[in-house]
C-alpha positions as CSV (number, residue, x, y, z in Angstrom):
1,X,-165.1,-88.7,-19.3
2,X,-167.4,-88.3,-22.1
3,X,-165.9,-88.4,-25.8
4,X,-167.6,-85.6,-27.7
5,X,-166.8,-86.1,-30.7
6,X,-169.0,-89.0,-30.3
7,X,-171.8,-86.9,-28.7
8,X,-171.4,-84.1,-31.6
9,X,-172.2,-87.3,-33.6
10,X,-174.8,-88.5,-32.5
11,X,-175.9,-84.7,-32.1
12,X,-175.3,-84.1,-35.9
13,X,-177.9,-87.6,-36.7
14,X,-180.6,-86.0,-34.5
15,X,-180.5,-82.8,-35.7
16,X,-180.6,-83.4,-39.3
17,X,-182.4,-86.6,-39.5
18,X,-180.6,-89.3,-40.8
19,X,-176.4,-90.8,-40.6
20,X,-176.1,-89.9,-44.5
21,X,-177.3,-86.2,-43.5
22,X,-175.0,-86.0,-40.8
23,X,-171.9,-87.3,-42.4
24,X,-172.1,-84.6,-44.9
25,X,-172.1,-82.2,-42.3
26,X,-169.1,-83.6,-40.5
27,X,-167.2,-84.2,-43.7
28,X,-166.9,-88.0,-42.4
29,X,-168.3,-91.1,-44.2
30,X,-171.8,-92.6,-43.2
31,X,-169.9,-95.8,-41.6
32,X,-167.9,-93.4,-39.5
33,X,-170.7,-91.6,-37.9
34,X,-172.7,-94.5,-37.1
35,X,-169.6,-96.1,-35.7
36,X,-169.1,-93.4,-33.2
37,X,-172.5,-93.6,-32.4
38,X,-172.0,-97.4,-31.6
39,X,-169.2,-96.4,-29.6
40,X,-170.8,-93.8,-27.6
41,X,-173.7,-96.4,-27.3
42,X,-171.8,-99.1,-25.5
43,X,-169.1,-96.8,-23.5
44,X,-172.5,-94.9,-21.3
45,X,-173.8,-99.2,-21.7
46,X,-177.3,-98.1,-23.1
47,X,-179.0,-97.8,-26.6
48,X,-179.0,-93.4,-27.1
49,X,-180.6,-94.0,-30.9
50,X,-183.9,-95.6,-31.8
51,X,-182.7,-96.8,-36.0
52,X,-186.0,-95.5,-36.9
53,X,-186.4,-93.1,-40.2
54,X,-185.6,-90.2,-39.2
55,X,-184.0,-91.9,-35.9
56,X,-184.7,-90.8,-32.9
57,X,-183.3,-90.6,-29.5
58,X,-184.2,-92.4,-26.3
59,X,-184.6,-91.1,-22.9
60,X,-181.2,-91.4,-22.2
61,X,-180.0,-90.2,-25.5
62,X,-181.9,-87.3,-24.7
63,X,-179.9,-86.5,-21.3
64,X,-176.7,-86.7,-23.1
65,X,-177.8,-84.2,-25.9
66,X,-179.1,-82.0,-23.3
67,X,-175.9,-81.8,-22.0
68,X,-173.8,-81.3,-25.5
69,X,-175.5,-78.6,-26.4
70,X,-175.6,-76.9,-23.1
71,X,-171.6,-77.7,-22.9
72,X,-171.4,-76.4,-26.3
73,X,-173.0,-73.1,-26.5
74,X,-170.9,-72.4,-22.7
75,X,-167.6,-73.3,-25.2
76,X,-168.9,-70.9,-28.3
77,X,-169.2,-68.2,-25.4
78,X,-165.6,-69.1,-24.2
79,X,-164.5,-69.2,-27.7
80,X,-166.0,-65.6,-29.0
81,X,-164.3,-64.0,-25.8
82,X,-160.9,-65.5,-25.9
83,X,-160.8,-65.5,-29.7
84,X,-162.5,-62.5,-30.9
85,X,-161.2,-62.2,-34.1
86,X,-161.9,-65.9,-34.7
87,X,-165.5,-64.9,-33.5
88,X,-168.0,-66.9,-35.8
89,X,-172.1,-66.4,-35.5
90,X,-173.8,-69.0,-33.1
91,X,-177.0,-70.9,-33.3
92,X,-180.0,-70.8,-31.1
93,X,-182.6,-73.2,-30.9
94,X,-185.3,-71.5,-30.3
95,X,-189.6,-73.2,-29.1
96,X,-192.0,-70.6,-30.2
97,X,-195.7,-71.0,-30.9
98,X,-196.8,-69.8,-34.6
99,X,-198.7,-66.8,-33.3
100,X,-196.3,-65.6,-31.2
101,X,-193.7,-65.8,-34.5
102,X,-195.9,-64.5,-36.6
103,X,-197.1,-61.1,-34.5
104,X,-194.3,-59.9,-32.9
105,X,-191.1,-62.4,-32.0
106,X,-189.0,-61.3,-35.3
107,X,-189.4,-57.7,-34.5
108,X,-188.5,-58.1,-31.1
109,X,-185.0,-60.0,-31.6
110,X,-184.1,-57.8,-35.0
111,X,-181.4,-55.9,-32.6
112,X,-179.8,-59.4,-31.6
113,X,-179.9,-60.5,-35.0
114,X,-178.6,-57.3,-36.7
115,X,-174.9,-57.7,-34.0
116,X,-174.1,-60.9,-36.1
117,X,-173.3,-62.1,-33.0
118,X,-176.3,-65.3,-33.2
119,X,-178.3,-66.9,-35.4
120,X,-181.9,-68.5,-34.8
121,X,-183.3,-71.8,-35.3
122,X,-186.7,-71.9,-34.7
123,X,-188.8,-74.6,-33.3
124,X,-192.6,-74.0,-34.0
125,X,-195.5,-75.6,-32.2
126,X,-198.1,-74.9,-29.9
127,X,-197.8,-72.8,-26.8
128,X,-198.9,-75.5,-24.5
129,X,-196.0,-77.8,-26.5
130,X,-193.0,-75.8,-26.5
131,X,-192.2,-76.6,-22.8
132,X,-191.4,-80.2,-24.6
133,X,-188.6,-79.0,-26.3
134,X,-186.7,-77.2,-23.6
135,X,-187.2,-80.1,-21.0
136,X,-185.7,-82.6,-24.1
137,X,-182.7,-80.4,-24.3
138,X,-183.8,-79.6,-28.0
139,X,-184.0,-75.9,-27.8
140,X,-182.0,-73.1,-25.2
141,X,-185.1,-71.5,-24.8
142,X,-189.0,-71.4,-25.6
143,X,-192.0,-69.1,-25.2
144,X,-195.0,-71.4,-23.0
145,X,-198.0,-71.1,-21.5
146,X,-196.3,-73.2,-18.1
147,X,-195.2,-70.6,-15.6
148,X,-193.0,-72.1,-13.4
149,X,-189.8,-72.9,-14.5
150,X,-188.2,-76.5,-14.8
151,X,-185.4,-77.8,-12.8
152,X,-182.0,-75.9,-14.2
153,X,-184.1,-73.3,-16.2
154,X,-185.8,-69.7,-15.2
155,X,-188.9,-67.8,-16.6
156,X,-189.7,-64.4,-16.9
157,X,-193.7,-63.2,-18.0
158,X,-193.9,-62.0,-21.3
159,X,-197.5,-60.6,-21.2
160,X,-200.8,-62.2,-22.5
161,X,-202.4,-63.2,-26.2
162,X,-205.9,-63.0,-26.2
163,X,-208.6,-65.0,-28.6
164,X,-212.0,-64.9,-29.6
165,X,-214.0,-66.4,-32.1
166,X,-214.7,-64.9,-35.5
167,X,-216.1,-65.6,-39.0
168,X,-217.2,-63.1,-42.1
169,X,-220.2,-61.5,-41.9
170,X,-221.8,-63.6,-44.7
171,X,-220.4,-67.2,-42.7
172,X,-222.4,-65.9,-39.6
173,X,-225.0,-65.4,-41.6
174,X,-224.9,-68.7,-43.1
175,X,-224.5,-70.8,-40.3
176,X,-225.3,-69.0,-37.3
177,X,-228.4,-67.4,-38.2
178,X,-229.6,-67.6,-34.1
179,X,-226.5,-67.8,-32.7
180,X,-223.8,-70.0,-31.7
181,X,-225.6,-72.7,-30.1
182,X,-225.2,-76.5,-29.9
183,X,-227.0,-77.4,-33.2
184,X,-225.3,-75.1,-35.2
185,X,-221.7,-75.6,-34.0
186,X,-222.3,-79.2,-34.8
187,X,-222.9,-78.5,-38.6
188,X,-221.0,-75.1,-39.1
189,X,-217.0,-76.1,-40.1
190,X,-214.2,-74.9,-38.0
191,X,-210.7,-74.3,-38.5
192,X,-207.6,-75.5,-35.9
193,X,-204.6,-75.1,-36.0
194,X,-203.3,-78.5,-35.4
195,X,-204.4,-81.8,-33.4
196,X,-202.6,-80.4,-30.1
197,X,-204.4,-76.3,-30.2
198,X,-207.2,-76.8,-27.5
199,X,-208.1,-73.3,-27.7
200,X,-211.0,-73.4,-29.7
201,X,-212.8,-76.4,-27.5
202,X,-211.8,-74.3,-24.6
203,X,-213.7,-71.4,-25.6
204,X,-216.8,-73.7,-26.4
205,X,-216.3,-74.9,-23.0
206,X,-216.6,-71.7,-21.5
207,X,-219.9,-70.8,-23.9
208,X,-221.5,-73.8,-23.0
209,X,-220.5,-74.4,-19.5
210,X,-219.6,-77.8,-20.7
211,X,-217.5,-79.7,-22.8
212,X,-218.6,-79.7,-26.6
213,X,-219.2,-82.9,-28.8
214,X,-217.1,-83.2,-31.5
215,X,-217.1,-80.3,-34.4
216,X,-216.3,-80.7,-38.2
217,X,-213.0,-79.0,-38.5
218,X,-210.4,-78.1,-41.1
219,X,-207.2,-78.5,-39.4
220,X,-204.3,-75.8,-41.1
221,X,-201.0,-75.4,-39.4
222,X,-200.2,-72.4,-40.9
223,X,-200.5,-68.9,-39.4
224,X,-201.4,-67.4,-42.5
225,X,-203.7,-69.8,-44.0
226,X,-205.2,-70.4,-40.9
227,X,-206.5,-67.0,-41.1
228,X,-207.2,-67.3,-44.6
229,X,-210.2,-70.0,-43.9
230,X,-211.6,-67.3,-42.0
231,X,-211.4,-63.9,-43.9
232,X,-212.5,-65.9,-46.9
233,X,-215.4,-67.1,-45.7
234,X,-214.0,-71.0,-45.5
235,X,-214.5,-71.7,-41.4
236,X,-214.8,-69.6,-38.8
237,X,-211.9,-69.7,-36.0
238,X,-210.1,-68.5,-33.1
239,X,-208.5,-65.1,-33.6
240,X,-205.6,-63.5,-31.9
241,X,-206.4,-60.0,-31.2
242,X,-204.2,-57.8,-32.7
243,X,-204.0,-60.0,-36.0
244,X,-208.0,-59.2,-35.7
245,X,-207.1,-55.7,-35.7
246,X,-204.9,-55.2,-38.2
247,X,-206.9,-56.8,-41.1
248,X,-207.7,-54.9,-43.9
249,X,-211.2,-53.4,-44.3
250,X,-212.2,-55.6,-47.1
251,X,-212.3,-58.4,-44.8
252,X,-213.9,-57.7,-41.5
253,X,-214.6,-59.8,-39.5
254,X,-217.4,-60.3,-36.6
255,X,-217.3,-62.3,-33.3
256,X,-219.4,-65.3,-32.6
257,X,-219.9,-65.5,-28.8
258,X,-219.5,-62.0,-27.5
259,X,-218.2,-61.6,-24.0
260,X,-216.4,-64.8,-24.1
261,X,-212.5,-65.1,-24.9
262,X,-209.3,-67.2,-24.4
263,X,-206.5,-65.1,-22.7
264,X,-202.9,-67.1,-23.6
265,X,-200.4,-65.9,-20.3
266,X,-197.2,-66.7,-22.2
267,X,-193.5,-67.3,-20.4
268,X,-190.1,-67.3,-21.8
269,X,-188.2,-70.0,-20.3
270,X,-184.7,-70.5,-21.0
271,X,-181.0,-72.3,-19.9
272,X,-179.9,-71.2,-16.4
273,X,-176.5,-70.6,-17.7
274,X,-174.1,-68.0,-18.2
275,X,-174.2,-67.5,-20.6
276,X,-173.5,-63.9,-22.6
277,X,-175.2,-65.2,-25.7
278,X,-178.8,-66.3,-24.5
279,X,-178.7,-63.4,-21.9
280,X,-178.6,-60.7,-24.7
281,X,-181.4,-62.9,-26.7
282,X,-183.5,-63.1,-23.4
283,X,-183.2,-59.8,-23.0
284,X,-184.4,-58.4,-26.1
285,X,-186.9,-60.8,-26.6
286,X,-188.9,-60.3,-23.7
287,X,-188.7,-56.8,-23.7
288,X,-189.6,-56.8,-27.3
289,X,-192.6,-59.1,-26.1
290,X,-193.4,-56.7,-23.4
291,X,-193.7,-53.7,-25.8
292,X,-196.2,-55.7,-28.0
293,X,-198.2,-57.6,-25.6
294,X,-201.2,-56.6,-23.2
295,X,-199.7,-56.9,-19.9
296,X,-202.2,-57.9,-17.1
């Protein structure tokens, strides 16, 4: 039988990055957390915590926080219905990519949050990522790219994000004079969103009919900035549609490779468990992302 208040301790390390961090959370002292992490350690016989800065959990670590937290949000269910009164807000991890955050997610979970029933905590990273965090037990649910659901967990289409590439009138006239061809993309800068967005070589791919070399890129994790670099005339980029729409006349923007774009199909995966809670979140989410996004 496993202890958990050892498992809400080593729980508390991951999640806020550090034994110091965590013992201020469970009003214990550092030695005390990273004793019952030591205990937890040698009653399942295997090492659950690499001592790195911030530590980090192993693979097995990682099965045992999986199950905490699915244990636990099944208990804060329990707990709301049998004590009511006693009822306090709780949190959901959430694994959303930045677009999908920025455009429409908020507006679509605004009735969940206004019940005070829940709150959010929100895991950003790229579309093709957040599939990561639900497999690692890190997050109840995420929005992905992957359409079939993992073992223990369901999905449910949310609709599609499309992309295209853009730049400023003046940029295209800087740089791509002829056209988006092979010369020019080699000299003309870029913007990515991070090391793991793919989207923009993809598109190149499909203009090309080949993979491209490697292009000089600013790389800004940051919605807004991101788009910045483009309306300013910085890079040119990949655009999400309806953020292309909804710019403001003063900084139009035209598309580089007409005819050619990237269309994101995006899931929402979550739990298979009964769980009130993450039902009514599911629910309003994804018809929330269904109201915004171009289904095809």
């Amino acid at each position: 039988m496993l202890d958990y208040k050892l498992l809400e301790a080593l729980a508390m390390v991951v999640q806020e990055g550090g034994f110091d961090r965590a013992s201020k959370v469970l009003f214990l002292t550092q030695s005390a957390v990273s004793q019952r992490v030591r205990h937890l350690e040698e009653r399942v016989g295997q090492v659950l915590l690499s001592r790195t800065s911030p530590p980090l959990p192993t693979s097995a670590g990682l099965r045992l926080l999986k199950h905490y937290r699915q244990v636990k949000l099944l208990e804060e269910d329990l707990d709301g219905v049998l004590q009511p009164e006693n009822d306090l807000p709780v949190t959901l991890c959430l694994g959303v990519n930045a677009d999908s955050l920025e455009a429409w997610l908020l507006e679509a979970v605004r009735p969940f949050l206004e019940q005070g029933t829940g709150l959010i905590d929100l895991r950003v990273d790229d579309q093709e990522q957040t599939h990561r965090l639900l497999r690692d037990g890190e997050v109840v649910g995420c929005i992905s790219t992957t359409e079939k659901p993992m073992q223990g967990c369901r999905s449910e289409y949310l609709g599609c994000m499309r992309y295209r590439l853009m730049a400023t009138e003046d940029f295209a006239r800087q740089w791509f004079p002829q056209g988006v061809n092979r010369e020019t993309i080699c000299r003309a800068p870029a913007v990515i969103y991070n090391r793991k967005d793919n989207l923009h070589y993809r598109l190149l791919t499909q203009v090309f009919g080949a993979p491209c070399e490697q292009i000089p890129a600013h790389f800004v994790p940051s919605s807004t900035k991101f788009l910045e670099f483009i309306t300013t005339g910085l890079a040119y980029g990949m655009v999400e549609e309806h953020e292309g729409r909804n710019l403001p006349p003063s900084s139009p923007l035209v598309e580089l490779a007409p005819g050619h774009q990237i269309s994101e199909r995006l899931y929402w995966h979550r739990w298979n468990l009964d769980s009130p809670l993450l039902d009514d979140l599911s629910n309003h989410l994804v018809r929330g992302a269904k109201l915004f996004l171009a289904l095809i």
